[in-house]
C-alpha positions in Angstrom: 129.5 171.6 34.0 131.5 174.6 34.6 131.2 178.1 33.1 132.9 179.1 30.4 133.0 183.3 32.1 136.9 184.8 32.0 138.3 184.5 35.8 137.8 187.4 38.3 139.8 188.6 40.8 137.4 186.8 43.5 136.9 183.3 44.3 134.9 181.4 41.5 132.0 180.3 42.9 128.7 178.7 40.9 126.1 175.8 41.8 129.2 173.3 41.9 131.5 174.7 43.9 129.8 177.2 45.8 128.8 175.0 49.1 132.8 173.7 49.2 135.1 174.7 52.0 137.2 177.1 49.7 134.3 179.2 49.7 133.6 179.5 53.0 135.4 182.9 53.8 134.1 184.3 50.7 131.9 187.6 51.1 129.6 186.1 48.1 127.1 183.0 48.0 127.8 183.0 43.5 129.8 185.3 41.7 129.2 183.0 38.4 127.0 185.2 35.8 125.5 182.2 34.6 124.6 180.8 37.7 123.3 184.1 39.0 120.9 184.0 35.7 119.6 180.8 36.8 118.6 181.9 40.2 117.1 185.5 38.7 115.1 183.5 36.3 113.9 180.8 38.9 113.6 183.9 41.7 115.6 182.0 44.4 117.7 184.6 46.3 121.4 182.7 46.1 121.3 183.0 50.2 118.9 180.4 50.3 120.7 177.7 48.3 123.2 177.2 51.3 121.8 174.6 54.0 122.0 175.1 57.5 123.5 172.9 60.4 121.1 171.3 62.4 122.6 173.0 65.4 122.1 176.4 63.3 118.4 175.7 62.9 117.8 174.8 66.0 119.0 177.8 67.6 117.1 179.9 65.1 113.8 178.1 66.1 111.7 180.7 67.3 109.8 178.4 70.0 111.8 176.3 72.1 109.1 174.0 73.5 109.3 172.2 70.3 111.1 168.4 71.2 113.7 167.8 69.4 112.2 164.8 67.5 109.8 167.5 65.4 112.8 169.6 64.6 114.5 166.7 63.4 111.3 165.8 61.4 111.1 170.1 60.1 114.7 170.0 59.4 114.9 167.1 57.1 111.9 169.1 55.1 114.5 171.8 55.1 117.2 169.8 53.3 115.3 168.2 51.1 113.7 172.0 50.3 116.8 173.5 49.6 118.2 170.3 47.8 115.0 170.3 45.5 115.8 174.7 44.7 119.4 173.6 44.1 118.6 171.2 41.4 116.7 173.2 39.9 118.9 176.0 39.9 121.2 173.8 38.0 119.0 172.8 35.3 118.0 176.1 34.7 122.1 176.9 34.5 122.2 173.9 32.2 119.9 175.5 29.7 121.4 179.1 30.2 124.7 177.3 29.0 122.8 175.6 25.9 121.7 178.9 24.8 124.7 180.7 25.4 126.5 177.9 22.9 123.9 178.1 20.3 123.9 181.9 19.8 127.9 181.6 19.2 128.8 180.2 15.4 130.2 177.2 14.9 132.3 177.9 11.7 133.9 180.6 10.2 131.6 182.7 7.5 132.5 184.4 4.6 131.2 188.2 4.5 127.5 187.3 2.5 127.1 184.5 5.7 127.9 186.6 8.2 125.3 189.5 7.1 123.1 186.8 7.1 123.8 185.1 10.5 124.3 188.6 12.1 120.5 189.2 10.8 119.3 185.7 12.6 120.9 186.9 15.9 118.9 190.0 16.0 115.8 188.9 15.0 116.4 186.1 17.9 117.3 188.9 20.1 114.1 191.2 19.3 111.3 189.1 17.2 109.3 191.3 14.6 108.1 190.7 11.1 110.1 190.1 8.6 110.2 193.6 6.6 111.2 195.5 9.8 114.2 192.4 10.2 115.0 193.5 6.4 114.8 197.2 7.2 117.3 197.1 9.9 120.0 194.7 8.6 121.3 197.5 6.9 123.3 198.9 10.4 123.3 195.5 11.9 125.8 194.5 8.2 127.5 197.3 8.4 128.6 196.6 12.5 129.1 193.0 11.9 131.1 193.5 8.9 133.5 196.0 11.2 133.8 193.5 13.8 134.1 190.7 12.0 137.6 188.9 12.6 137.9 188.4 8.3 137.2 192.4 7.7 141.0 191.9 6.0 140.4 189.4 3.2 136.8 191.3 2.6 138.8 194.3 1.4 141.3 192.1 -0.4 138.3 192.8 -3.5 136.7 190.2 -5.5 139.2 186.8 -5.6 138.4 187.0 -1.4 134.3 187.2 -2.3 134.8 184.5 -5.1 136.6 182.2 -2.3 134.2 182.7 0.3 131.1 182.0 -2.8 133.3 178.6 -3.8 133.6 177.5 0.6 129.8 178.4 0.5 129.8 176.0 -2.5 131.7 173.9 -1.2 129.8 173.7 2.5 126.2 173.2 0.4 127.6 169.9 -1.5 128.5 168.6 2.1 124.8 168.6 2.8 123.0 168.0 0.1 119.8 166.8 2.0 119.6 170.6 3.2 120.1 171.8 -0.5 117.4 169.2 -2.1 114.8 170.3 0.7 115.3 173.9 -0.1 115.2 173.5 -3.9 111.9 171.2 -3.5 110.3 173.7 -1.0 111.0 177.0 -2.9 112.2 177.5 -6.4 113.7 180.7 -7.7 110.5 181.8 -9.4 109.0 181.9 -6.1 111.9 183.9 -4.2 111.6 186.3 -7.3 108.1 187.3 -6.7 108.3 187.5 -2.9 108.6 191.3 -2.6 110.0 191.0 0.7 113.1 188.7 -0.8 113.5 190.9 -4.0 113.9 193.6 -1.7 116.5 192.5 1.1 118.3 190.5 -2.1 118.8 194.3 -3.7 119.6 195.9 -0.3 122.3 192.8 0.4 123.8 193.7 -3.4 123.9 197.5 -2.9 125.8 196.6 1.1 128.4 194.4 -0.9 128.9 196.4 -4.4 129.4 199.6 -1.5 131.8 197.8 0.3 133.8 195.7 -2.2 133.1 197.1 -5.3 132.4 194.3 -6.9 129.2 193.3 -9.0 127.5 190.5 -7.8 126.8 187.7 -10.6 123.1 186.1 -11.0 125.1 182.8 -9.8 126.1 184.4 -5.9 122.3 186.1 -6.3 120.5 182.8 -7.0 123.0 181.7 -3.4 122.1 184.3 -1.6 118.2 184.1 -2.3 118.7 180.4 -0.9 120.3 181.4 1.8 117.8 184.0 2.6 115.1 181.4 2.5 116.9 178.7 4.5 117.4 181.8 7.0 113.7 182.4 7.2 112.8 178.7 7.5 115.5 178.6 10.5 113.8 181.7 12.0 110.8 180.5 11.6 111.9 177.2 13.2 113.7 178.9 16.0 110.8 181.0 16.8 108.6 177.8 17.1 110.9 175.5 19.2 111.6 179.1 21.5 107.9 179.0 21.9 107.5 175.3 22.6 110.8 175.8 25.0 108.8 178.8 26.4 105.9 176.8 27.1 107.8 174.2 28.1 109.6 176.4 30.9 106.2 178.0 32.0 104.3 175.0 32.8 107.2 173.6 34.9 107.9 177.1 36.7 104.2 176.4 37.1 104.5 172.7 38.3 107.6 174.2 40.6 105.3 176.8 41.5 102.8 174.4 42.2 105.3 172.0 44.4 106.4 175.0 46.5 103.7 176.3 47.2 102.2 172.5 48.5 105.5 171.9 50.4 104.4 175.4 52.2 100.9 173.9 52.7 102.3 171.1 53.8 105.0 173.2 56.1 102.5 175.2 57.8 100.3 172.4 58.2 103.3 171.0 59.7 103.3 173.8 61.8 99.7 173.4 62.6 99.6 170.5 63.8 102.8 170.6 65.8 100.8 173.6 67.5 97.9 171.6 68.4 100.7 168.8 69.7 102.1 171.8 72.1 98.4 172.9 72.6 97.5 169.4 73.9 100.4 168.6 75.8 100.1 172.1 77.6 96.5 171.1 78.2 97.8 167.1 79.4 100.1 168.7 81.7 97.8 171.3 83.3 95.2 168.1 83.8 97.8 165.9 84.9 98.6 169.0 87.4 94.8 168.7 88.1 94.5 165.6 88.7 98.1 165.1 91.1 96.4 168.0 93.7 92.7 166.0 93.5 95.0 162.9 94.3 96.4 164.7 97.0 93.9 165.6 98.5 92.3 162.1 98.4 95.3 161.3 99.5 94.9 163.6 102.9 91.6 162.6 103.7 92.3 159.3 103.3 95.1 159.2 105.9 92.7 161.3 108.0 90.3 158.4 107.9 93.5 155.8 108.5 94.0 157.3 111.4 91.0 157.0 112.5 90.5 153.5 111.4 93.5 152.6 113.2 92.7 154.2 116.6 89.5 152.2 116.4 91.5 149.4 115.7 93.6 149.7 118.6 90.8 150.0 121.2 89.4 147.1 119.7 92.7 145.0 119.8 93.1 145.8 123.5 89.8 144.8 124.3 90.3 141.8 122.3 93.7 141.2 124.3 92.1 141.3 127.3 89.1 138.4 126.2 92.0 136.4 125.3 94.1 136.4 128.1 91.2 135.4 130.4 90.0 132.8 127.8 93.3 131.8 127.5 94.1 131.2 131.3 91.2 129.1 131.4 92.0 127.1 128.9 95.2 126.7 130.0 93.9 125.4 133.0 91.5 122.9 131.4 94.7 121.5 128.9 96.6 121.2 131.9 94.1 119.1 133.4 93.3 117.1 130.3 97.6 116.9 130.0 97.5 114.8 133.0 95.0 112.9 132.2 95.9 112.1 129.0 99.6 111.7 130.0 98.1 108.8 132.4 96.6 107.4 129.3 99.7 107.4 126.7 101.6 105.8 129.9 99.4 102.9 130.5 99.2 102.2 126.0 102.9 103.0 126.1 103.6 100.2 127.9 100.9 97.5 126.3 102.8 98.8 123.4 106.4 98.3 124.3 105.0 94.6 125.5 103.7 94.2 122.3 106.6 95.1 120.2 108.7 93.1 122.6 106.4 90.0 121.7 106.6 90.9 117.7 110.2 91.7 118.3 110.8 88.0 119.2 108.2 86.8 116.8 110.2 88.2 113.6 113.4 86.7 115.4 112.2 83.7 115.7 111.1 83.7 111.7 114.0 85.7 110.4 116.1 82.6 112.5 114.4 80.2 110.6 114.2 81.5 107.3 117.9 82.3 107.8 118.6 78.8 108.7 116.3 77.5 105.3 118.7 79.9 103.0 121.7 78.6 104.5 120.5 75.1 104.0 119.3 75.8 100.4 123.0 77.8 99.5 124.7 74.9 100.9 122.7 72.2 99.1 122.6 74.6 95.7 126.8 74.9 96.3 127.2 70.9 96.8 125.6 70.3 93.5 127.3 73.2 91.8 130.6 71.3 93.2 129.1 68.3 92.2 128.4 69.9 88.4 132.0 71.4 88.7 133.6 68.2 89.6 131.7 66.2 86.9 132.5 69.1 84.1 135.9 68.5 84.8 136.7 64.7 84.3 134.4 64.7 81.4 137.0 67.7 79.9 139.7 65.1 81.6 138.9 62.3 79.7 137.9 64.5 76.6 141.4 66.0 76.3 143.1 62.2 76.8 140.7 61.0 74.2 141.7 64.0 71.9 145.2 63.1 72.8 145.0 59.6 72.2 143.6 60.5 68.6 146.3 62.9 67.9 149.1 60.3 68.9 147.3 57.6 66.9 146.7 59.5 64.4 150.3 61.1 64.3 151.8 57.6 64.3 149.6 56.5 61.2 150.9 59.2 59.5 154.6 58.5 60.2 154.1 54.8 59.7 152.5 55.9 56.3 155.2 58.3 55.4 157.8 55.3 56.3 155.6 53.0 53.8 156.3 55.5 51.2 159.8 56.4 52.0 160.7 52.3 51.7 158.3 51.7 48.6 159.9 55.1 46.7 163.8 53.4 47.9 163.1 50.1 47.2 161.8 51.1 43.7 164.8 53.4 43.1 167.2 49.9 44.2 165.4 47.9 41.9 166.2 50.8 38.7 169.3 51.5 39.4 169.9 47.7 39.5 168.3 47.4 35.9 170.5 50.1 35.3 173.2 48.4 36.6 172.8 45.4 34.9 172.1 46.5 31.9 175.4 48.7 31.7 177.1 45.7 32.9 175.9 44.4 29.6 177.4 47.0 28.0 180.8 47.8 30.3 181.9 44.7 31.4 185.4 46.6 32.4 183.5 48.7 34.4 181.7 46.2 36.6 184.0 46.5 39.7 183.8 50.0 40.1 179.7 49.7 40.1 179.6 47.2 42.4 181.4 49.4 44.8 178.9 52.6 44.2 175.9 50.2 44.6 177.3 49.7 47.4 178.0 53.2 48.4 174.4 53.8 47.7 173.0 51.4 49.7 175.0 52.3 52.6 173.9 55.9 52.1 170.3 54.9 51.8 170.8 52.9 55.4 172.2 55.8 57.2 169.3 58.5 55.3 166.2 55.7 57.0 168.2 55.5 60.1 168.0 59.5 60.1 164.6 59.8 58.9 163.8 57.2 62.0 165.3 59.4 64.3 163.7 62.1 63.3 159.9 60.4 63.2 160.9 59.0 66.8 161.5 62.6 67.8 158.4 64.4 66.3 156.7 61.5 67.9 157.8 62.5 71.3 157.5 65.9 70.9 154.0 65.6 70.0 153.3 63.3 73.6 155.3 66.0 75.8 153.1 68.7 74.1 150.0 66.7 74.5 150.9 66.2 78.3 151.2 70.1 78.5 148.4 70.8 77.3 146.8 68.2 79.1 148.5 69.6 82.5 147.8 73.4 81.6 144.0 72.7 81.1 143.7 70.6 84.2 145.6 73.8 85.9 143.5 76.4 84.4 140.0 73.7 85.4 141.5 73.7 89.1 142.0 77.7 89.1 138.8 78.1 88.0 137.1 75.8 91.1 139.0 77.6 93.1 137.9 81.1 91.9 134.2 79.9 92.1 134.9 78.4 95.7 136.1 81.8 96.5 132.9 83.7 94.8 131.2 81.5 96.9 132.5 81.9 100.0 132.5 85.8 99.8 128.7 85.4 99.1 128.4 83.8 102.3 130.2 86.5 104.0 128.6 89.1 102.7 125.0 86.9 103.6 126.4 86.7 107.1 127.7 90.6 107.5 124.2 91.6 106.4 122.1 89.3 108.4 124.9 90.7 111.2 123.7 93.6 110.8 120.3 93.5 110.4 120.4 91.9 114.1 122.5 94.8 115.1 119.7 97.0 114.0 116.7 95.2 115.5 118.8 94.9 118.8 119.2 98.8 118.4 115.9 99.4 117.6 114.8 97.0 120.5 117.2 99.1 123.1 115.5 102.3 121.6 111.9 101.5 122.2 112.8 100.0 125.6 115.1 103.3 126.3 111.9 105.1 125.2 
């Protein structure tokens, strides 16, 4: 909301604009009246609406042992401090502004309204009674009328009054609520005996008949005694809601009183206690200080006694030494003794044990030698009767497939026998129609006789050479179907014999690989044999 002030030669600057960059080489914190107004009333100095860097208030911190994590904490109490004056420094500029418009008019009077409004400013400006309001609107009429921007159509006489009477007419039919209430709250019986209204009515009249010469009629009396009340009511309304807004404003200057005052408690508490934090960290560090020269010295006397310890130690070790290397000579003399001794010993149960392995050695020859020679006997009988099984498995399939083959051909040669059946049946029946035909068109076409004979003729020497065709054809199909059968037959006897002979071949690499292993288990117990005996 910006001021409404005429511009000065300096920078503008009010609550809005005063914290931007443009205003930072400016000699001024405000130079807005209205904003100075609303720090004067609120008694914040306009210095302490602008906010300082962090950097800023750190170096203006008095004590420097304070870490930097409590100025942080003191400096956003800071900013919200100053954020909390500036808003309220705008309200209060808010308000200034609301008053400001309110004393202004908001229409253009005629000369009677403007001795009347001119009275309402300056009992605003300087409350009394009503009589002393009435006793000084005399000069306060005469001033306004001067400086009032109609003074011109005032003089003009009595057609400019009786314009200004018929817009003041004009404005009370527009609100005819306002009219009704004042005609229902006083009448003109009561204005006429209020001594106080009889007499400023008679003052107004002489101020206007002096000024215009004009006489007043009972009808612009009766409007100005209205307007008179409606003044008083406003003034007396005015004076009410200032005194509600004044009570208003105290108790929160109060309650902002209040809140400054506890965010000081709660600064210097602040304060406080960050004092005790430096208080007890100066005492920490003088008993940590403390304690590192008891430790010290703890420390000393505890290598002191070390040392001692350890020279103890020493003379004891050497002595200790000593004892050993004479115990140790002697015992080296009895082991060597019981070495030989017992070196006699593992000789003589070295050898009972070689003779003994020797004897198990030849023992598990013997039965590997004999179980070897079972398994062999047992995988050949096992691979004679698999032969056996193979070799039955295929002449069974053998005479299967010539059976199956033996079908097919029989059954193929029904089949073409049964199709020949047909074809002769279905020819021999077509002879014997076309011969009824035949005959019975010979019936009819006796010149035409000659000429049939020779097609029946025709025909049947065409139906000859179709079943000598149709023989050839079944005599081929039925050798084509014996040459497939024979493949077929050949192909699965070749795929039997491939198959025996891949099995033979499994079979045979079994036995190799049986062989290779027993091979070299032997090579290992012969290894093992010429290691123990090497031993």
């Amino acid at each position: 909301m910006g001021d409404s002030s005429p511009p000065s030669p300096t920078l503008h600057l009010d609550l809005d604009n005063f914290d931007t960059t443009d205003a930072e080489d400016s000699t001024y914190v405000l130079t807005s009246p209205r904003s100075l107004e609303s720090c004067a009333r609120l008694g914040v100095k306009p210095v302490q609406l602008l906010i300082k860097s962090l950097n800023d208030f750190v170096d203006d911190n008095v004590n420097p042992d304070i870490p930097f994590k409590a100025l942080t904490v003191l400096y956003e109490a800071y900013e919200r401090e100053g954020r909390g004056i500036l808003r309220l420094c705008r309200e209060e500029r808010k308000k200034v502004i609301l008053e400001t418009k309110e004393r202004r008019p908001s229409v253009k009077l005629s000369a009677l309204e403007t001795v009347v409004e001119v009275e309402s400013r300056n009992s605003l400006e300087d409350p009394k009674s009503t009589e002393d309001a009435c006793d000084g609107l005399r000069t306060g009429t005469t001033q306004s009328v001067d400086h009032s921007p109609r003074r011109k159509s005032v003089s003009n006489g009595r057609s400019s009054y009786s314009a200004a009477i018929t817009r003041e007419q004009n404005r009370n039919s527009l609100r005819p609520t306002d009219k009704n209430m004042m005609v229902s709250s006083l009448s003109l019986g009561d204005l006429r005996h209020s001594p106080a209204t009889e007499r400023q009515l008679e003052r107004l009249t002489r101020d206007v008949r002096k000024k215009m010469n004009v006489t007043v009629p009972e009808k612009d009396r009766k409007i100005a005694a209205l307007m008179l009340v409606k003044h008083q009511e406003e003034q007396t309304r005015l004076r009410l809601s200032q005194q509600e807004e004044q009570e208003r404003e105290e108790a929160r200057r109060q309650e902002e009183v209040r809140r400054v005052q506890a965010e000081r408690r709660r600064k210097k508490e602040v304060e406080k206690s960050m004092q005790r934090w430096q208080d007890g960290l100066e005492a920490r560090r003088r008993q940590k200080e403390r304690q590192k020269k008891e430790l010290a010295g703890q420390r000393e006397q505890e290598v002191l006694l070390q040392e001692d310890r350890w020279r103890r130690l020493t003379e004891e070790q050497e002595v200790r030494k000593k004892d050993k290397k004479e115990m140790a000579r002697r015992e080296a003399e009895e082991r060597k003794c019981l070495q030989e001794q017992l070196l006699k010993d593992m000789e003589h149960l070295e050898q009972a044990g070689r003779e003994k392995e020797v004897q198990l050695s030849q023992e598990k020859e013997q039965r590997a030698r004999r179980s070897r020679v079972i398994r062999e006997r047992r995988e050949r009988k096992r691979l004679q009767q698999e032969n056996q099984r193979e070799h039955l498995r295929c002449l069974l399939l053998k005479r299967e497939v010539q059976q199956q083959m033996e079908e097919e051909e029989a059954l193929m040669r029904s089949a073409l026998e049964e199709k020949l059946q047909r074809s002769w049946e279905k020819r021999a029946q077509a002879v014997a129609l076309r011969l009824r035909e035949l005959q019975e068109r010979s019936a009819r076409e006796e010149e035409q006789i000659q000429r049939a004979q020779l097609r029946a003729s025709w025909h049947s020497q065409q139906q000859l050479r179709e079943k000598e065709v149709l023989a050839q054809v079944s005599q081929r199909r039925m050798e084509q179907a014996s040459q497939n059968a024979h493949t077929q037959r050949r192909s699965r006897a070749q795929r039997a014999q491939q198959e025996n002979m891949e099995r033979l071949l499994c079979h045979q690499r079994l036995l190799d690989r049986i062989q290779r292993e027993e091979d070299t288990e032997r090579q290992l117990r012969e290894c093992c044999l010429s290691l123990k005996v090497w031993c």
